[in-house]
GULO-904575 format. One record per atom (N, C-alpha, C, O): residue number from 1; residue in one letter; chain; y, x, z. Coordinates in Angstrom, 1 decimal, padded with zeros to 4 digits. Atoms other than C-alpha are relative to their C-alpha. Example, Ala and Ser with C-alpha at 12.3 -4.5 7.8 and 13.67 -1.06 7.14 Angstrom:
<nodes>
+-----+---+---+--------+--------+--------+
:   k : r : c :      v :      u :      w :
+-----+---+---+--------+--------+--------+
:   1 : A : A : -001.2 :  000.9 :  000.0 :
:   1 : A : A : -004.5 :  012.3 :  007.8 :
:   1 : A : A :  001.2 :  000.9 :  000.0 :
:   1 : A : A :  001.2 :  001.9 :  000.7 :
:   2 : S : A : -001.1 : -000.9 :  000.0 :
:   2 : S : A : -001.1 :  013.7 :  007.1 :
:   2 : S : A :  001.1 : -000.8 :  000.8 :
:   2 : S : A :  002.2 : -000.3 :  000.9 :
+-----+---+---+--------+--------+--------+
</nodes>
This chain:
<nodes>
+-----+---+---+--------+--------+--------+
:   k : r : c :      v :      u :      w :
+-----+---+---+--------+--------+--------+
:   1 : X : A : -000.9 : -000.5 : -000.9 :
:   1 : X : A : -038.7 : -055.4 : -011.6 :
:   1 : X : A : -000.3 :  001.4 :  000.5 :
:   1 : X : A :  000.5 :  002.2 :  000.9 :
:   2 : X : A :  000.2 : -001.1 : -000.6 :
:   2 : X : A : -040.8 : -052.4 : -010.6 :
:   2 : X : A :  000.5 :  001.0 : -001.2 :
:   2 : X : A :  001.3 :  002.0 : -001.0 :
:   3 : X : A : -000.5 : -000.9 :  000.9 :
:   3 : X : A : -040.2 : -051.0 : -013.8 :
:   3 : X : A :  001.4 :  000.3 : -000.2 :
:   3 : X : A :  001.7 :  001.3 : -000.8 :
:   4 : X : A : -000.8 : -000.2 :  000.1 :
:   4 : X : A : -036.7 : -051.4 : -013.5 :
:   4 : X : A :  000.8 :  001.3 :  001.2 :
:   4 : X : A :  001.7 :  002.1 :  001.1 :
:   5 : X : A :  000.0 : -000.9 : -001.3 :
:   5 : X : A : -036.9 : -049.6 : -010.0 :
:   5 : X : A : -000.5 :  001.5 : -000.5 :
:   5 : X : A :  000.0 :  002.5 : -000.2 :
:   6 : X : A :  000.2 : -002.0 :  000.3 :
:   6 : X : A : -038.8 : -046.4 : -011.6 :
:   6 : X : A :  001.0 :  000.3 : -000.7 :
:   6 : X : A :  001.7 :  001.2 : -000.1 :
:   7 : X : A : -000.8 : -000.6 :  000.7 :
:   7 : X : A : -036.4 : -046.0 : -014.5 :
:   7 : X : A :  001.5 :  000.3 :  000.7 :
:   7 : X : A :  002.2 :  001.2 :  000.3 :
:   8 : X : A : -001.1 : -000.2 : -001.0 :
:   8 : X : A : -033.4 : -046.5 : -011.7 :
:   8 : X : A : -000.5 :  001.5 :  000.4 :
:   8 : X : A : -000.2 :  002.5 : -000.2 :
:   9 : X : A :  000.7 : -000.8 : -000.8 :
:   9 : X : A : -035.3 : -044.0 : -009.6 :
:   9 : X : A : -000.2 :  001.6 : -000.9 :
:   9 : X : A :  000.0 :  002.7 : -000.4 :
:  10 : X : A :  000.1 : -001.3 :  001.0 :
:  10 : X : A : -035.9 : -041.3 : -012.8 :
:  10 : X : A :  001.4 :  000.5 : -000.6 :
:  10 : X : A :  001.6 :  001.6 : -001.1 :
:  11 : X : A : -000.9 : -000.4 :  000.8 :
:  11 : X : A : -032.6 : -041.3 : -013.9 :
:  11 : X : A :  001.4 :  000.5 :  001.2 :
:  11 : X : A :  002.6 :  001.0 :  001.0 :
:  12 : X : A : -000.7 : -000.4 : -001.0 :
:  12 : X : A : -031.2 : -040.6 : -010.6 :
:  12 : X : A : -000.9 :  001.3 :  000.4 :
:  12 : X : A : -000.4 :  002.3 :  000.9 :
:  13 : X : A :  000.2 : -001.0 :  000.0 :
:  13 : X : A : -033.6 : -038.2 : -010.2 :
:  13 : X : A :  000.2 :  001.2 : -001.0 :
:  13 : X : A :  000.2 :  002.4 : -000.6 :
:  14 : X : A : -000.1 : -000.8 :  001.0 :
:  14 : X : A : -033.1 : -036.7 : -013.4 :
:  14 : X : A :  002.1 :  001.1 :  000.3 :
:  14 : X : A :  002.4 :  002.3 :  000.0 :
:  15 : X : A : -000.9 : -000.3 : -000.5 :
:  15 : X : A : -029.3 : -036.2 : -012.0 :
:  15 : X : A :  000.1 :  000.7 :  001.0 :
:  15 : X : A :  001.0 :  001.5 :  001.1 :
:  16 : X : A : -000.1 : -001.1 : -000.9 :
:  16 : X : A : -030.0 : -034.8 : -009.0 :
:  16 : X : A : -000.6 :  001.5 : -000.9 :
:  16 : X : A : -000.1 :  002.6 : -000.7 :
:  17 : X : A :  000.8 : -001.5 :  000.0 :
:  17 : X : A : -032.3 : -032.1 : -010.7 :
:  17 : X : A :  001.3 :  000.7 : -001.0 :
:  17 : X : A :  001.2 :  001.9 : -000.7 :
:  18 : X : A : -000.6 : -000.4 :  000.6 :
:  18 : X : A : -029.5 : -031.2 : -013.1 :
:  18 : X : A :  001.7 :  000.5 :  001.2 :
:  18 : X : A :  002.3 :  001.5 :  001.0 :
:  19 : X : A : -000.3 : -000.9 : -000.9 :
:  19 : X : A : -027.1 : -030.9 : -009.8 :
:  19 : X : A : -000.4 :  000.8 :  000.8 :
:  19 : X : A :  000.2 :  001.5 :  001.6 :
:  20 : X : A :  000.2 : -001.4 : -000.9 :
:  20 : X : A : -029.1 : -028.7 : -008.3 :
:  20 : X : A : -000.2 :  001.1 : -000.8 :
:  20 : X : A :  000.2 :  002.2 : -000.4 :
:  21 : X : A : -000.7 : -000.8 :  001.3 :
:  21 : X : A : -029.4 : -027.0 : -011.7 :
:  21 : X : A :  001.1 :  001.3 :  000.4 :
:  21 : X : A :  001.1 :  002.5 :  000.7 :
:  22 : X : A : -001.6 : -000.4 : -000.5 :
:  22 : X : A : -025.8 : -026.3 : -011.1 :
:  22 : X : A :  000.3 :  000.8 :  001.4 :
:  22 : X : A :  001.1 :  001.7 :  001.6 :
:  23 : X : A :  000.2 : -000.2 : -001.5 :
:  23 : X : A : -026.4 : -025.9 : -007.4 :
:  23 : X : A : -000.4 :  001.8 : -000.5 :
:  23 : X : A :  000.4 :  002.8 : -000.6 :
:  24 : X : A :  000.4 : -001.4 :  000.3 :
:  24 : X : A : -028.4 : -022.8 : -008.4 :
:  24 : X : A :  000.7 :  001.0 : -000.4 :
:  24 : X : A :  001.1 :  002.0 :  000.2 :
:  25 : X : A : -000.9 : -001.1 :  000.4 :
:  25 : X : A : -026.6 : -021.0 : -010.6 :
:  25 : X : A :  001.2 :  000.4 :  000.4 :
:  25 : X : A :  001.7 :  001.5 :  000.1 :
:  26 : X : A : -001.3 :  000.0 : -000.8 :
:  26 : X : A : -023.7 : -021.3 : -009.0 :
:  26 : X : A : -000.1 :  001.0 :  001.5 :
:  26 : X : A :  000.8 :  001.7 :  002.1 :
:  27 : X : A :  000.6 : -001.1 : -001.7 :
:  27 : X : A : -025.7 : -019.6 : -005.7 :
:  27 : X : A :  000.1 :  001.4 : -000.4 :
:  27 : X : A :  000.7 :  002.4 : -000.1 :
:  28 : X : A : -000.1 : -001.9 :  000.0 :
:  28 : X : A : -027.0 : -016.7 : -007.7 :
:  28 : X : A :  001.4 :  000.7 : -001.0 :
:  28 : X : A :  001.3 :  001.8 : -001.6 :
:  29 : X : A : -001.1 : -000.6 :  000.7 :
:  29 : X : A : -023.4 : -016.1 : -009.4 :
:  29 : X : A :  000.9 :  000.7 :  001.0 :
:  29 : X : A :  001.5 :  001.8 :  000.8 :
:  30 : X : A : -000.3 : -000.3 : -001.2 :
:  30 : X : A : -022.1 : -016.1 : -005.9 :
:  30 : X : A : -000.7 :  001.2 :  000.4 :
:  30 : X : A : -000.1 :  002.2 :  000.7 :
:  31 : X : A :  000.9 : -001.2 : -000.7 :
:  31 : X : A : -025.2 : -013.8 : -004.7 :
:  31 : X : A :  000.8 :  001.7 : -000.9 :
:  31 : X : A :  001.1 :  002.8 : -000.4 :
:  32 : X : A : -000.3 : -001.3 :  000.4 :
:  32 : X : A : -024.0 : -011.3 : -007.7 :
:  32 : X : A :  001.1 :  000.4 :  000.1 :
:  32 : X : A :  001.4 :  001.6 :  000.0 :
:  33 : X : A : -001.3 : -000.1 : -000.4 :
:  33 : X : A : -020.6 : -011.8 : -006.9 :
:  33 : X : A :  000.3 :  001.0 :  001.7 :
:  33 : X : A :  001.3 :  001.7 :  002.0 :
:  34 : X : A :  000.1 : -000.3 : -001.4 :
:  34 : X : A : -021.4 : -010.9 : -003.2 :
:  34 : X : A : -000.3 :  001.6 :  000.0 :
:  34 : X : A :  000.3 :  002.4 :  000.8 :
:  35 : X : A :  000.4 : -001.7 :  000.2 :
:  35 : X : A : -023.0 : -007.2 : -004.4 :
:  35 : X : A :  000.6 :  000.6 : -000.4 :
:  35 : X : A :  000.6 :  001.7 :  000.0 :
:  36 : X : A : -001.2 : -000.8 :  000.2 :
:  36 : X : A : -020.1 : -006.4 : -006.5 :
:  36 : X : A :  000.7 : -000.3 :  001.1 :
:  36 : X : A :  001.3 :  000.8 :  001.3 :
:  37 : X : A : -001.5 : -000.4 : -000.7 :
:  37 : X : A : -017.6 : -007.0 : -004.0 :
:  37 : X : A : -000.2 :  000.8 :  001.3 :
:  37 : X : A :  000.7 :  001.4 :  001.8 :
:  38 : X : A :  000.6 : -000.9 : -000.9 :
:  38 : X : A : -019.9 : -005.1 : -001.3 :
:  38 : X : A : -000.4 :  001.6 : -000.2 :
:  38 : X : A : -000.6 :  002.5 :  000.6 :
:  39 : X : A :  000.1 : -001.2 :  000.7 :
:  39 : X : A : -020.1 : -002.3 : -003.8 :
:  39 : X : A :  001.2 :  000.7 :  000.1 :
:  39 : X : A :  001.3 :  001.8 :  000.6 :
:  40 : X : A : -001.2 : -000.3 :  000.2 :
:  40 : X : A : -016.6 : -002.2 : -004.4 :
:  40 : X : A :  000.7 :  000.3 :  001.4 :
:  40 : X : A :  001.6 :  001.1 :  001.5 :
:  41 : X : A : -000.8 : -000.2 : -001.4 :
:  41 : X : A : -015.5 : -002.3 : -000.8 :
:  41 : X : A : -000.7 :  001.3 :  000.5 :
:  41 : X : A :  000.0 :  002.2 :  000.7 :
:  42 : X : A :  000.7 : -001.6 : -000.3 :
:  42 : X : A : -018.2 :  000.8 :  000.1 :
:  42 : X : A :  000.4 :  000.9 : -001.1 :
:  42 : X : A :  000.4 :  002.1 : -000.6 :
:  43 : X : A : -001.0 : -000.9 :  000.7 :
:  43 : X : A : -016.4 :  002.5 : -002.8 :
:  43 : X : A :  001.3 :  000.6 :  000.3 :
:  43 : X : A :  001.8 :  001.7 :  000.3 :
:  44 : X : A : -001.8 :  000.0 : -000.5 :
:  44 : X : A : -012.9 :  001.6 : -001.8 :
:  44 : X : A :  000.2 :  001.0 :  001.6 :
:  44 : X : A :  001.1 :  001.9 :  001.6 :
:  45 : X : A :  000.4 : -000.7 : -001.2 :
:  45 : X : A : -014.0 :  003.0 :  002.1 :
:  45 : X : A : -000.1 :  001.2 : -000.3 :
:  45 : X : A :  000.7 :  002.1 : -000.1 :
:  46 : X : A :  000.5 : -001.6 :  000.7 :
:  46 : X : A : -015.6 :  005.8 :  000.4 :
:  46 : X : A :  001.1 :  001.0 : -000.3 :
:  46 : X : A :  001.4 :  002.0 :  000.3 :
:  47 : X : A : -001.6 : -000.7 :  000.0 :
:  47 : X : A : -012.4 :  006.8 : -000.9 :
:  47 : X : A :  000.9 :  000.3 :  000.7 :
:  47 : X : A :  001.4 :  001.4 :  000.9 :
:  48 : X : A : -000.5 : -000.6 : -001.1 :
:  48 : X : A : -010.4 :  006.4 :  001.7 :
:  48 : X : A : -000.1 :  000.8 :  000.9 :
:  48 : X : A :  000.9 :  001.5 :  001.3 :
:  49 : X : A :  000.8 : -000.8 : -000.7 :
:  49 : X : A : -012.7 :  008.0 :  004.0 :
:  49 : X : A :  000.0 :  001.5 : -000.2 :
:  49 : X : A : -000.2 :  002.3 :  000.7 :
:  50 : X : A :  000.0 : -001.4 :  001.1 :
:  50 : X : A : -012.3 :  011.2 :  001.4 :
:  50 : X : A :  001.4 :  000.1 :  000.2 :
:  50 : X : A :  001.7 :  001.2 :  000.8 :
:  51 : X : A : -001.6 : -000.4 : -000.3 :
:  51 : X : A : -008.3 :  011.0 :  001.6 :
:  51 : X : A :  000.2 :  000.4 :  001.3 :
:  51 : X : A :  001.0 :  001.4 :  001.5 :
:  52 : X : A :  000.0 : -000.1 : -001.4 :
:  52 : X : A : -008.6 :  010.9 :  005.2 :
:  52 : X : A :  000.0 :  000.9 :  000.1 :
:  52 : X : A :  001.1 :  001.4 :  000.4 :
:  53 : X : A :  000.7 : -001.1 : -000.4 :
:  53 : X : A : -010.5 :  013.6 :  005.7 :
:  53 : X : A :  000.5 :  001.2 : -000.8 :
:  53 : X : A :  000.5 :  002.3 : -000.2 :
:  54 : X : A : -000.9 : -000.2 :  000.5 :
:  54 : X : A : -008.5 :  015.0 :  002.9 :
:  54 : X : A :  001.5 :  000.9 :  000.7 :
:  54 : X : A :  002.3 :  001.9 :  000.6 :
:  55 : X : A : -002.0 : -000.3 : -000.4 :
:  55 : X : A : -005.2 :  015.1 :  004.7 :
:  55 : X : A : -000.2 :  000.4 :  001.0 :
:  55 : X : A :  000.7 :  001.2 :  001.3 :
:  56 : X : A :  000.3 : -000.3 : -001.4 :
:  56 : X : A : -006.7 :  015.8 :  008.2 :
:  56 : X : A : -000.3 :  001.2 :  000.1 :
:  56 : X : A : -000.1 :  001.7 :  001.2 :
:  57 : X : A :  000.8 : -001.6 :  000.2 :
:  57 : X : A : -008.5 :  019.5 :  006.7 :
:  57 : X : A :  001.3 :  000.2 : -000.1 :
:  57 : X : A :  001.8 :  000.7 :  001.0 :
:  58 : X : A : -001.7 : -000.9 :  000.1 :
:  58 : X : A : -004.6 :  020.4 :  005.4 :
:  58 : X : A :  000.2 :  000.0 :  001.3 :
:  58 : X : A :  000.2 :  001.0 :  001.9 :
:  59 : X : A : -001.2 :  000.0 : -001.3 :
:  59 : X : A : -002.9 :  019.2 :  008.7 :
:  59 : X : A : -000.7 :  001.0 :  000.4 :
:  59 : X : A : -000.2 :  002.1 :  000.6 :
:  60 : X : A :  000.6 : -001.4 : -001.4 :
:  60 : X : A : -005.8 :  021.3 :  010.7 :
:  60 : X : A :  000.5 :  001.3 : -000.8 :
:  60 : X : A :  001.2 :  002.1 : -000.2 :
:  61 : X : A : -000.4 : -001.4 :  000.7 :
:  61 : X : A : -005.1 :  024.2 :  008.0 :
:  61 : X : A :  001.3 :  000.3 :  000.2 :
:  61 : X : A :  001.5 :  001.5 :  000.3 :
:  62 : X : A : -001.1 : -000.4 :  000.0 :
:  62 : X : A : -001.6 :  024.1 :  008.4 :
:  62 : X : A :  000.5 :  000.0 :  001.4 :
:  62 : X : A :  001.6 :  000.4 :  001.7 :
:  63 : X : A : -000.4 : -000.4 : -001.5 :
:  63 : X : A : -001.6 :  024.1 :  012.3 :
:  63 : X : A : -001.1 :  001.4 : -000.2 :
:  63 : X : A : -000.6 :  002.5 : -000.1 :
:  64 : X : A :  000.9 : -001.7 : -000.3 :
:  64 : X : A : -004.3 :  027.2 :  012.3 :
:  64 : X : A :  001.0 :  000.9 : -000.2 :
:  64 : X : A :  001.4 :  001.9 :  000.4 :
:  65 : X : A : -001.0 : -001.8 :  000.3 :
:  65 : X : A : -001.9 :  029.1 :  010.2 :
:  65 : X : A :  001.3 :  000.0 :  000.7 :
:  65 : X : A :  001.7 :  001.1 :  000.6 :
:  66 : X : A : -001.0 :  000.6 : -001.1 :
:  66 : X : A :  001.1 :  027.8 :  012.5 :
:  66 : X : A : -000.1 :  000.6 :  000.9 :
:  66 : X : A :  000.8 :  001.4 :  001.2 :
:  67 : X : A :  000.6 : -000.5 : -000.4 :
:  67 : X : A : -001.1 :  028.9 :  014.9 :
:  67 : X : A :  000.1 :  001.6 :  000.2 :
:  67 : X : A :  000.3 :  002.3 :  001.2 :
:  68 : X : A :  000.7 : -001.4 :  000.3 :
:  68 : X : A : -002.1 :  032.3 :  013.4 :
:  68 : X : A :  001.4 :  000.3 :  000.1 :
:  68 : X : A :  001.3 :  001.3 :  000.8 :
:  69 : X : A : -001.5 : -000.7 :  000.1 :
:  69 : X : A :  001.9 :  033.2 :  013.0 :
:  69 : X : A :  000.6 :  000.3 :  001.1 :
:  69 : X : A :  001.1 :  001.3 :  001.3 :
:  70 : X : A :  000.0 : -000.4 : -000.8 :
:  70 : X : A :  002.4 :  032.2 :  016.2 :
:  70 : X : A : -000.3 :  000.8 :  000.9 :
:  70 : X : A :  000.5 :  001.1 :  001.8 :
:  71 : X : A :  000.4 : -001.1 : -000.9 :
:  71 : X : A :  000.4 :  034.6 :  017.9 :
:  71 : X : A :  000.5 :  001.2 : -000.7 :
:  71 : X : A :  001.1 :  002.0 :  000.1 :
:  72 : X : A :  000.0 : -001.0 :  000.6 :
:  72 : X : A :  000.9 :  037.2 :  015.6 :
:  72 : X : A :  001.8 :  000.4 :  000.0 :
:  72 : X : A :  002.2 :  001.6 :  000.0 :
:  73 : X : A : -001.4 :  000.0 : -000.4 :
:  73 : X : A :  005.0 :  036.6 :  016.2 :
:  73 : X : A : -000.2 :  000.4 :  001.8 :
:  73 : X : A :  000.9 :  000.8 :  002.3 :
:  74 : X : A : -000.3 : -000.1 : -001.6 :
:  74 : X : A :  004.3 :  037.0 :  020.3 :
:  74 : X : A : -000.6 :  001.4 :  000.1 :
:  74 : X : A : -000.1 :  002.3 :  000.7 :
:  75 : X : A :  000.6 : -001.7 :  000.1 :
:  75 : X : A :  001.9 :  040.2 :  019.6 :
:  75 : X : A :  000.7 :  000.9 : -000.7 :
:  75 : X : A :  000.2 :  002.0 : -000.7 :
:  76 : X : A : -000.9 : -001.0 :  000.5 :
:  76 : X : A :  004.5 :  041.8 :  017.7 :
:  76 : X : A : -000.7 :  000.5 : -001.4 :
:  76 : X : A : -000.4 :  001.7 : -001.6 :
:  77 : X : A :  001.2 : -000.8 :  000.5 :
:  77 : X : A :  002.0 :  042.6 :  014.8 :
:  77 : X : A :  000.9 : -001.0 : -001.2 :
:  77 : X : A :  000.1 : -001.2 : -002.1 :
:  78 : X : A : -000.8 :  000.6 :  000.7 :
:  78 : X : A :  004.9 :  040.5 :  012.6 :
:  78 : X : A :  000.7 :  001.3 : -000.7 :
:  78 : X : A :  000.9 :  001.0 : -001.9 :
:  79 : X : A : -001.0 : -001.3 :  000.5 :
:  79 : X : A :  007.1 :  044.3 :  011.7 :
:  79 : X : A : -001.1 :  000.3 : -000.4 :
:  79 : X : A : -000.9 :  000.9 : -001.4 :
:  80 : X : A :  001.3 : -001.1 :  001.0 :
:  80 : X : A :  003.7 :  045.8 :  010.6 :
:  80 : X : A : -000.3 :  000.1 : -001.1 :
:  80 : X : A : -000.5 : -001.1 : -001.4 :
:  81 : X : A :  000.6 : -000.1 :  001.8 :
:  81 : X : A :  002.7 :  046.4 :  006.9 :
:  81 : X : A : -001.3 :  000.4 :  000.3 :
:  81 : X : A : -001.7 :  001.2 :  001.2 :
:  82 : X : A :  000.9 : -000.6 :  000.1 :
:  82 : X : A : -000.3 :  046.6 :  006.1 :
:  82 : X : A : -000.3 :  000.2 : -001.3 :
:  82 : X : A : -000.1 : -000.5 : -002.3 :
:  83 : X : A :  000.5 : -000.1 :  001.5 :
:  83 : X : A : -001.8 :  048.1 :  003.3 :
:  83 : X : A : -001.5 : -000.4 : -000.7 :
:  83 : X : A : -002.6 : -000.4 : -000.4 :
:  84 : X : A :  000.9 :  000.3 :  000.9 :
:  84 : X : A : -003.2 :  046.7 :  000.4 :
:  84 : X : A : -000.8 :  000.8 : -001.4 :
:  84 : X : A : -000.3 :  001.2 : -002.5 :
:  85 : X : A :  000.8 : -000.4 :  001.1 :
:  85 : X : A : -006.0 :  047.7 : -001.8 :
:  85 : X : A :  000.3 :  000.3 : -001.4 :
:  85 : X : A : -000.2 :  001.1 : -002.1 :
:  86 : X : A : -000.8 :  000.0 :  001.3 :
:  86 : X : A : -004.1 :  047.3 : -004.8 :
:  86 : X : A :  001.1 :  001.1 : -000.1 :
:  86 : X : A :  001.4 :  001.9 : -001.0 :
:  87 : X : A : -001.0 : -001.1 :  000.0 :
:  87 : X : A : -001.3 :  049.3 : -003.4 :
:  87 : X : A : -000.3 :  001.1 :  000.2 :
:  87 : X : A :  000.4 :  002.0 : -000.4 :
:  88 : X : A :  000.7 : -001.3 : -000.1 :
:  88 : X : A : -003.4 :  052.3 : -002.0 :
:  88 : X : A : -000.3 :  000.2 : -001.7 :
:  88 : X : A :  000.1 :  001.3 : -002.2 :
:  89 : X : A :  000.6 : -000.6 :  001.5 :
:  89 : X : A : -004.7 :  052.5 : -005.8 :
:  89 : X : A :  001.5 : -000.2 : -001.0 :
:  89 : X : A :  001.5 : -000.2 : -002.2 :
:  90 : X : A : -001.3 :  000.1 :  001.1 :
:  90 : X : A : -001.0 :  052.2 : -007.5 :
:  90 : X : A :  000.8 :  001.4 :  001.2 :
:  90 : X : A :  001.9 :  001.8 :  001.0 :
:  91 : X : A : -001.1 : -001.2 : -000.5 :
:  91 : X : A :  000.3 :  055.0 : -005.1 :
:  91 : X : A :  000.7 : -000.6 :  000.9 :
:  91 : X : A :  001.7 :  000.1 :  001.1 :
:  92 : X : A : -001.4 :  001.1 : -000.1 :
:  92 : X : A :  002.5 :  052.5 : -003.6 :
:  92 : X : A :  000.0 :  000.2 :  002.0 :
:  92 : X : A : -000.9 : -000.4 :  002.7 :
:  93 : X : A :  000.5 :  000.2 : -001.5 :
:  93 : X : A :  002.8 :  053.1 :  000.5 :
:  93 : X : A :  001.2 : -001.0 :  000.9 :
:  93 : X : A :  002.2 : -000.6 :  001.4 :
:  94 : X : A : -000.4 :  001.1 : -000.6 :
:  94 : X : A :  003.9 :  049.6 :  002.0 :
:  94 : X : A :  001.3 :  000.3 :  001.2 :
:  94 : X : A :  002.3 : -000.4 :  001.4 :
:  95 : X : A : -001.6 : -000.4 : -001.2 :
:  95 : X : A :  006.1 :  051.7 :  004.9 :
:  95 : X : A :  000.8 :  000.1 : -000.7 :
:  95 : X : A :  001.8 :  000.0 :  000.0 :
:  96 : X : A : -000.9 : -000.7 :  000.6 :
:  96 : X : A :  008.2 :  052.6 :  002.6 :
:  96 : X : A :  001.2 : -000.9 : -000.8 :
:  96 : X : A :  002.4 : -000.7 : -001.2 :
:  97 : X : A : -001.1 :  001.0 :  000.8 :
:  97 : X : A :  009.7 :  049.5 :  001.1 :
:  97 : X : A :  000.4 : -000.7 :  001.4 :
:  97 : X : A : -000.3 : -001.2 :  002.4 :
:  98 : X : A : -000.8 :  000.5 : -001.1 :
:  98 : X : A :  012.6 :  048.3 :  003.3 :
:  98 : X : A :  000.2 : -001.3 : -000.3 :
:  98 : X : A :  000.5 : -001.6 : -001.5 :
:  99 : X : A : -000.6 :  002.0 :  000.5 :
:  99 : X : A :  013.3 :  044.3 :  003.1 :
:  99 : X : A :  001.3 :  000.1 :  000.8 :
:  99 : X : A :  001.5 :  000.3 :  002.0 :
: 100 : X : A : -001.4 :  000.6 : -000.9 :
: 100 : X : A :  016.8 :  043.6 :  003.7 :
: 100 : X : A :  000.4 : -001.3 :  001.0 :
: 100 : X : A : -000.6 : -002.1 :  001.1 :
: 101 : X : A :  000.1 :  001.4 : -001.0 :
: 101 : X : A :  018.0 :  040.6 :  006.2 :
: 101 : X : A :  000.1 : -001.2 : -001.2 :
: 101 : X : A :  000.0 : -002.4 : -000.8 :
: 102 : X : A : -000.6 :  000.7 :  000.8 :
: 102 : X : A :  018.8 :  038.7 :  003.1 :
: 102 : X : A : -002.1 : -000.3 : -000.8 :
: 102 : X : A : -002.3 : -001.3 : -001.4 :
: 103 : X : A :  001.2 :  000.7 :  000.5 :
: 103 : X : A :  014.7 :  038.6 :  002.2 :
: 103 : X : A : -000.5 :  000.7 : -001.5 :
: 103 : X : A : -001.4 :  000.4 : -002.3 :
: 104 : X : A :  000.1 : -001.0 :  001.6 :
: 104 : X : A :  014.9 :  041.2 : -000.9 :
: 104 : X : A : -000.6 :  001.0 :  000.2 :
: 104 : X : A : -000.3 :  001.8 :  001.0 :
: 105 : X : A :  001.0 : -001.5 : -000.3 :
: 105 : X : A :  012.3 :  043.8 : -001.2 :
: 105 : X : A :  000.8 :  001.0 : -000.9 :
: 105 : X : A :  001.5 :  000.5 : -001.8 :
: 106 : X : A : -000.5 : -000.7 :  000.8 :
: 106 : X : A :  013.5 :  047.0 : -002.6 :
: 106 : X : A : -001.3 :  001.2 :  000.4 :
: 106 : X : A : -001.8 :  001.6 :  001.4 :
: 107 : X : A :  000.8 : -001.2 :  000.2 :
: 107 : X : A :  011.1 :  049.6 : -003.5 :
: 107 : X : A :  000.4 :  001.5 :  000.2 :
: 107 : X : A :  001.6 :  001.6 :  000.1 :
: 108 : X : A : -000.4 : -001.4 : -000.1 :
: 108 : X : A :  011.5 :  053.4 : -003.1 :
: 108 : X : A :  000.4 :  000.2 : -001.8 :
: 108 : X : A : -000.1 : -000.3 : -002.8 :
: 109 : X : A : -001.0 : -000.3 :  001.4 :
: 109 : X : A :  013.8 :  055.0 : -005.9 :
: 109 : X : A : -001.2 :  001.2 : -001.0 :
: 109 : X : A : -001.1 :  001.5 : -002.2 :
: 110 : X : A :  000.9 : -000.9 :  000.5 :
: 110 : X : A :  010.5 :  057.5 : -006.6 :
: 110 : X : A : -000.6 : -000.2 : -001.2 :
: 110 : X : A : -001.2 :  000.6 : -001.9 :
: 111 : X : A :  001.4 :  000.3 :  001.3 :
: 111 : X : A :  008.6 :  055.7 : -009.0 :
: 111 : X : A :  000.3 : -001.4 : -000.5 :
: 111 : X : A :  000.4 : -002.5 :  000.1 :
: 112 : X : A : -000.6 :  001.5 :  001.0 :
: 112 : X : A :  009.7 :  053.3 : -011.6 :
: 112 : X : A : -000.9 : -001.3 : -000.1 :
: 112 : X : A : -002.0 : -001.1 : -000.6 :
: 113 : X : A :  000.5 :  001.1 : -000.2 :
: 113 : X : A :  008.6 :  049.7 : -011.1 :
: 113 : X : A : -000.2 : -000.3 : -001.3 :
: 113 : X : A :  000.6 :  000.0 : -002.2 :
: 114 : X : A :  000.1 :  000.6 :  001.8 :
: 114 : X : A :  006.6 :  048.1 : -014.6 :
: 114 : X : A : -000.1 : -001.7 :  000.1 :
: 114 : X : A : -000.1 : -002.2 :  001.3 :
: 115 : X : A :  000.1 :  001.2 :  000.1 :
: 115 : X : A :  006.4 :  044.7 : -015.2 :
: 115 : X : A : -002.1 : -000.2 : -000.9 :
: 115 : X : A : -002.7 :  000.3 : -001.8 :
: 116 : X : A :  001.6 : -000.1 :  000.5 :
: 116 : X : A :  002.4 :  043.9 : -015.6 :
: 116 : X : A :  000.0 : -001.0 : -001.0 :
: 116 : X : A : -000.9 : -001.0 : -001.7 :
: 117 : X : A :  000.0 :  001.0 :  001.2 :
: 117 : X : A :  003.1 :  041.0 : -017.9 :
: 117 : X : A :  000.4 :  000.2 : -001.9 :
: 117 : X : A :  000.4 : -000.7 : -002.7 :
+-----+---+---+--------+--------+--------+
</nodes>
């Protein structure tokens, strides 16, 4: 009878050790499962965190220069030309070209415009 009690006893032990087997691997599949999706989500953050910050530098850039126009429209410093380096060395003097209301530059009739292309 005792012997029938060990081999009961072994063969139920032999089944637990095979669900815990299972038990196991099943933990550390989970555990590696748990570091990719912790990876992935500090990636995913990552990224967004980058668009964020992204769209938030334009908006500030596009109120500065909003900004910068508006003052520059209240100080009157909007009718000014100024001249540029390029144009001082081409002869070219910035007072001189009239813009019509329509937004068309026209150059002085003095000196023949080239196409640099």
């Amino acid at each position: 009878e005792s012997t029938g009690v060990l081999k009961k006893a072994e063969s139920e032990y032999k089944g637990h050790r095979s669900l815990l087997m299972r038990t196991r691997n099943l933990l550390s599949t989970m555990q590696r499962q748990d570091i990719i999706d912790r990876v992935i989500l500090g990636v995913g953050f990552l990224l967004f965190s980058l668009a964020v910050l992204y769209v938030v530098s334009k908006r500030i850039g596009i109120l500065t220069l909003q900004r910068k126009v508006t003052g520059a429209i209240k100080a009157g410093m909007v009718g000014q030309a100024v001249q540029r380096p390029q144009a001082v060395a081409d002869d070219i003097n910035l007072h001189q070209v009239r813009v019509d209301h329509v937004h068309n530059i026209e150059a002085p009739l003095q000196r023949q415009i080239h196409d640099e292309l």
